[in-house]
C-alpha positions as CSV (number, residue, x, y, z in Angstrom):
1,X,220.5,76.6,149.3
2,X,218.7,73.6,147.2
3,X,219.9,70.4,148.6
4,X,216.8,68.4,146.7
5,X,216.8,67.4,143.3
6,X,214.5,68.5,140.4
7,X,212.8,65.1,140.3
8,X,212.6,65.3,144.2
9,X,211.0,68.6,144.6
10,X,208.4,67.4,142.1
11,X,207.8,64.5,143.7
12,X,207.3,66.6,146.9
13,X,205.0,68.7,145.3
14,X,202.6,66.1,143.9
15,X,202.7,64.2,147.8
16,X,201.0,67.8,148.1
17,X,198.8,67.7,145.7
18,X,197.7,64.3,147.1
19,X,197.7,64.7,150.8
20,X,194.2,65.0,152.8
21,X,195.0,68.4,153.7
22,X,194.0,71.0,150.7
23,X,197.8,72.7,149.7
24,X,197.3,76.5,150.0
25,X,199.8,78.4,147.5
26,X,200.2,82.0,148.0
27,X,201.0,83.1,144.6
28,X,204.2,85.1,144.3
29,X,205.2,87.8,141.4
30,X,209.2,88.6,142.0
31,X,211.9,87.6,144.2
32,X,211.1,89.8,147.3
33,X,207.6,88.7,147.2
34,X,208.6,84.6,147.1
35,X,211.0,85.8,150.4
36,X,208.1,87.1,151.9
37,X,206.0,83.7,151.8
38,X,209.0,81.7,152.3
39,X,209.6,83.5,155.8
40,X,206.4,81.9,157.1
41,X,206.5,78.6,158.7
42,X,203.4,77.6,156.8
43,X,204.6,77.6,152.9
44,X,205.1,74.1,151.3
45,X,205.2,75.2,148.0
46,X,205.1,78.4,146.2
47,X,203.4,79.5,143.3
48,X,204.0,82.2,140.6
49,X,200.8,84.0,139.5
50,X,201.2,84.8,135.5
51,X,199.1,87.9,135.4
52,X,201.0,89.7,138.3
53,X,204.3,88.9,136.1
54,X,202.8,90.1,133.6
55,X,202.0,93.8,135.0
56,X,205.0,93.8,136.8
57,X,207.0,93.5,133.3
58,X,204.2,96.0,131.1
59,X,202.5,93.5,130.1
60,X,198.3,92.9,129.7
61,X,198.0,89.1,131.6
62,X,198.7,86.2,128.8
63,X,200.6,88.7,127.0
64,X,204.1,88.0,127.9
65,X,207.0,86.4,126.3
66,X,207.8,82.9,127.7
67,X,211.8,84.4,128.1
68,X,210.5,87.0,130.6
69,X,208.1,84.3,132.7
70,X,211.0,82.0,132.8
71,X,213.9,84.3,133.5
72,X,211.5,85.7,136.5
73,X,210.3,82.3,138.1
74,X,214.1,80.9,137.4
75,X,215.0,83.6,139.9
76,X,212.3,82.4,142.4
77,X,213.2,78.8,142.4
78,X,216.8,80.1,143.1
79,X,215.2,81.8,146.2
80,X,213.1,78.7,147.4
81,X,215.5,76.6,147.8
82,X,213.9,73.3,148.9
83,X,210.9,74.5,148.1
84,X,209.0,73.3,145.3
85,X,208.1,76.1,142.6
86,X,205.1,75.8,140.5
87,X,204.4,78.2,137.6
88,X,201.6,80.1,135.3
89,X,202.8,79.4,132.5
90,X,199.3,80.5,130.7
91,X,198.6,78.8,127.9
92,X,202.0,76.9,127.6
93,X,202.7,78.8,124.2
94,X,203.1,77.7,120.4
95,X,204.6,74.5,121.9
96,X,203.6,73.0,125.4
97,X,206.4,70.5,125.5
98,X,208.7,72.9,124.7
99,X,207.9,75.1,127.1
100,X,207.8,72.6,130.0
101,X,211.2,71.1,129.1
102,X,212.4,75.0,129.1
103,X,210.7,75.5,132.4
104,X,212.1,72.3,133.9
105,X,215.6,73.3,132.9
106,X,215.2,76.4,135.4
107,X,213.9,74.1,138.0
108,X,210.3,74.9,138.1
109,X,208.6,70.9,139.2
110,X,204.9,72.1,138.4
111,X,202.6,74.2,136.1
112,X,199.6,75.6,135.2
113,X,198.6,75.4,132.1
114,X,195.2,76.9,130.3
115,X,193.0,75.2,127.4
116,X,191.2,78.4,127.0
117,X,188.5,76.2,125.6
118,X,190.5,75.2,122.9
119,X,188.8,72.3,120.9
120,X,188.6,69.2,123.4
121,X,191.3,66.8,121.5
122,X,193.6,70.1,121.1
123,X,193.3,70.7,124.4
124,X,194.1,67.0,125.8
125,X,196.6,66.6,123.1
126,X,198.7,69.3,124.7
127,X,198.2,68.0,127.8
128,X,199.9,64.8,126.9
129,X,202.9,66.6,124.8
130,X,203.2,68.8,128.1
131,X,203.2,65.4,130.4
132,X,206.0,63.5,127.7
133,X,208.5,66.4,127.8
134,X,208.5,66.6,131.2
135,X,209.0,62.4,131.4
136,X,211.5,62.4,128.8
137,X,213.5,65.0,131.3
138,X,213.0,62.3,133.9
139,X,211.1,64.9,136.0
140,X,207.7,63.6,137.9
141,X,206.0,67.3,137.0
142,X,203.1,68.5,138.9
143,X,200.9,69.4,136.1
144,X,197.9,71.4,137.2
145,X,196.1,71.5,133.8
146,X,193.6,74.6,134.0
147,X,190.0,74.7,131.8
148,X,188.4,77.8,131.5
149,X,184.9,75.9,131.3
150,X,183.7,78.4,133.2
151,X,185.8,81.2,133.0
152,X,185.4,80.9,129.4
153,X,181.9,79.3,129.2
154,X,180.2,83.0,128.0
155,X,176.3,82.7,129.0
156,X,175.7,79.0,128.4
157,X,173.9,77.4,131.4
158,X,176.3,76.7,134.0
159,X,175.3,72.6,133.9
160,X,176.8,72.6,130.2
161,X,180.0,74.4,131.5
162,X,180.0,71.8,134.7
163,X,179.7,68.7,132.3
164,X,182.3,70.3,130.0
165,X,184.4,71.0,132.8
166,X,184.5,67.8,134.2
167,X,184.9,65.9,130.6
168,X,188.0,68.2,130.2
169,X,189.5,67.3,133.4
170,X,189.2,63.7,133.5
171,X,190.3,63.4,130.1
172,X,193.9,65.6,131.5
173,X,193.9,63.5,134.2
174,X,194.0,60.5,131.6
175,X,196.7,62.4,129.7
176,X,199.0,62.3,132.8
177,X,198.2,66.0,134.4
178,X,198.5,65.7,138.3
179,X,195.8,67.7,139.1
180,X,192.8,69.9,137.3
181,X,192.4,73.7,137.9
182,X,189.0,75.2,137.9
183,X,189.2,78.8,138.0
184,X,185.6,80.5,138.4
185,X,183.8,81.2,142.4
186,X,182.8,77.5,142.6
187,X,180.0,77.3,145.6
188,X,179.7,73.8,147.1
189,X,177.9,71.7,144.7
190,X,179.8,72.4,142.1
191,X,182.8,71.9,143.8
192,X,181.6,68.5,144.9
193,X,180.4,68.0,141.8
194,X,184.0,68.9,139.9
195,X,185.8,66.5,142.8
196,X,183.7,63.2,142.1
197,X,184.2,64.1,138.0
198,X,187.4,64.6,137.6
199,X,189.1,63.4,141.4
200,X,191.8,65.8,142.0
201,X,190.9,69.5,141.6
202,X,192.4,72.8,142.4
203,X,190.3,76.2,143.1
204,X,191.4,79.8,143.3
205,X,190.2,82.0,146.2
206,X,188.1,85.1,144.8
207,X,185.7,87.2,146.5
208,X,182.4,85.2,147.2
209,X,184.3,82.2,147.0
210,X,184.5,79.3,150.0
211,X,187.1,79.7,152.0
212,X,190.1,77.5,151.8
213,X,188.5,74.9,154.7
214,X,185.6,74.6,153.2
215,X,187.1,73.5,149.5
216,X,189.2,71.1,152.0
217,X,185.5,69.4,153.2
218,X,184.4,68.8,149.5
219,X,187.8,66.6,148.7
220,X,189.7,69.9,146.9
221,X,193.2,69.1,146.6
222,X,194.7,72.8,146.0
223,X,194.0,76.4,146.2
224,X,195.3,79.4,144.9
225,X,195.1,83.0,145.0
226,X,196.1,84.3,141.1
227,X,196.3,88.2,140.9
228,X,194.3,88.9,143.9
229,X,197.9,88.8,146.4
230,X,199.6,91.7,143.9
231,X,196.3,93.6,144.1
232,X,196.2,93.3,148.1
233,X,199.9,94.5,148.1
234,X,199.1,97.5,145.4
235,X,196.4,98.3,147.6
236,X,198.0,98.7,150.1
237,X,201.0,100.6,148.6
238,X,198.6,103.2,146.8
239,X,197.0,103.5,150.4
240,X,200.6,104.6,151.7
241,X,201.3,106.8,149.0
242,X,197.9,108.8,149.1
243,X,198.9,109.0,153.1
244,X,201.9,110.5,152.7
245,X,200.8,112.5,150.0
246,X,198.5,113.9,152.5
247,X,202.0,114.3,155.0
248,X,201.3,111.1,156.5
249,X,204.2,109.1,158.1
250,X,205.2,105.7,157.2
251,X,203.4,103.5,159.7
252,X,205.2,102.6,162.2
253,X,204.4,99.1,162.1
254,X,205.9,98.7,158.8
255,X,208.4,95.4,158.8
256,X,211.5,95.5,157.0
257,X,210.7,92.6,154.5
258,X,213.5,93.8,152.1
């Protein structure tokens, strides 16, 4: 039951996003999956993860139709209760500040949302229109603008995609975002790098990556896990399968989670 307000829960969420302590989201895909997370003692927030929508519904990641993300994540803030939700909602569409004011209407208090190295004033001008719309709803959102400097940044030297990087996410910060996601396996000094440039900065956890501690050290204000939680789960599933296939048994250990 959701005894907090929009406003509130996004107010909670950016306290998050501003505390010492690095906020660790465990991105979710469906309802079940939310439950799952929300069951352990350590969730503060949840957050959806776009491309595992996305192949949950049929669709290649960045491919689906803003009625589908919304109409899934609605269903998880439903679930979370108290819990602050925040969304992929890729690359915020034709129309980021329509899109937020949709998303805020299901009760979603933060976002990512992608420049896919769109021109630099295109980018931060849908920043801002993102940032309005969710003012003019009288909601505090929690937006975690993304730039694909280097995710993006094809084979020029990584210093360019640093410097671009961090010009991108101050000028979001400027525009009103709450915090800046840098997706890429960030070692140290970049990361330290990213956190003096821009000031609050969120990771993703990949292979090869620092570990969630670590980004705490360097000043990182958020850390996520994207697609990598659905794979870990598919894994395991196709595991199962081949097992039984083989006249396994269902492991005993096996938790009844639905």
């Amino acid at each position: 039951m959701t005894t907090l307000s929009t406003p509130d829960r996004a107010r909670r969420l950016r306290e998050l996003h501003a505390a010492p302590e690095i906020l660790r989201v465990v991105n979710v895909w469906d309802v079940i999956s939310a439950k799952a997370v929300l069951d352990l003692p350590e969730t503060r927030a949840i957050a959806t993860a776009g491309h595992s929508i996305a192949a949950s519904f049929g669709y290649a990641d960045g491919t689906i139709p803003l009625d589908v993300t919304l109409d899934m994540v609605g269903r998880i803030v439903e679930a979370a209760g108290d819990v602050p939700v925040s969304a992929d909602l890729d690359d915020g569409y034709d129309d980021t500040a329509d899109t937020v004011r949709r998303a805020v209407g299901v009760g979603i208090v933060g976002a990512n949302i992608e420049d896919r190295l769109r021109p630099f004033e295109e980018s931060v001008a849908r920043v801002a229109a993102a940032v309005r719309a969710a003012e003019a709803e009288g909601v505090p959102f929690a937006l975690n603008a993304r730039t694909d400097a280097f995710v993006r940044g094809g084979d020029r030297p990584a210093e360019e995609s640093l410097a671009d990087a961090i010009a991108r996410g101050r000028a979001f910060i400027d525009a009103g975002a709450d915090v800046v996601f840098v997706p890429g396996v960030l070692d140290a000094a970049t990361a330290a790098a990213l956190v003096e440039g821009i000031g609050r900065v969120s990771v993703i956890g990949l292979p090869g990556a620092l570990t969630a501690a670590e980004y705490e050290r360097l000043g990182v204000a958020r850390i996520s896990y994207g697609p990598l939680t659905q794979r870990v789960a598919l894994t395991a599933f196709q595991d199962v399968a081949k097992d039984l296939y083989a006249d396994g048994v269902v492991p005993p250990s096996t938790r009844a989670l639905n």
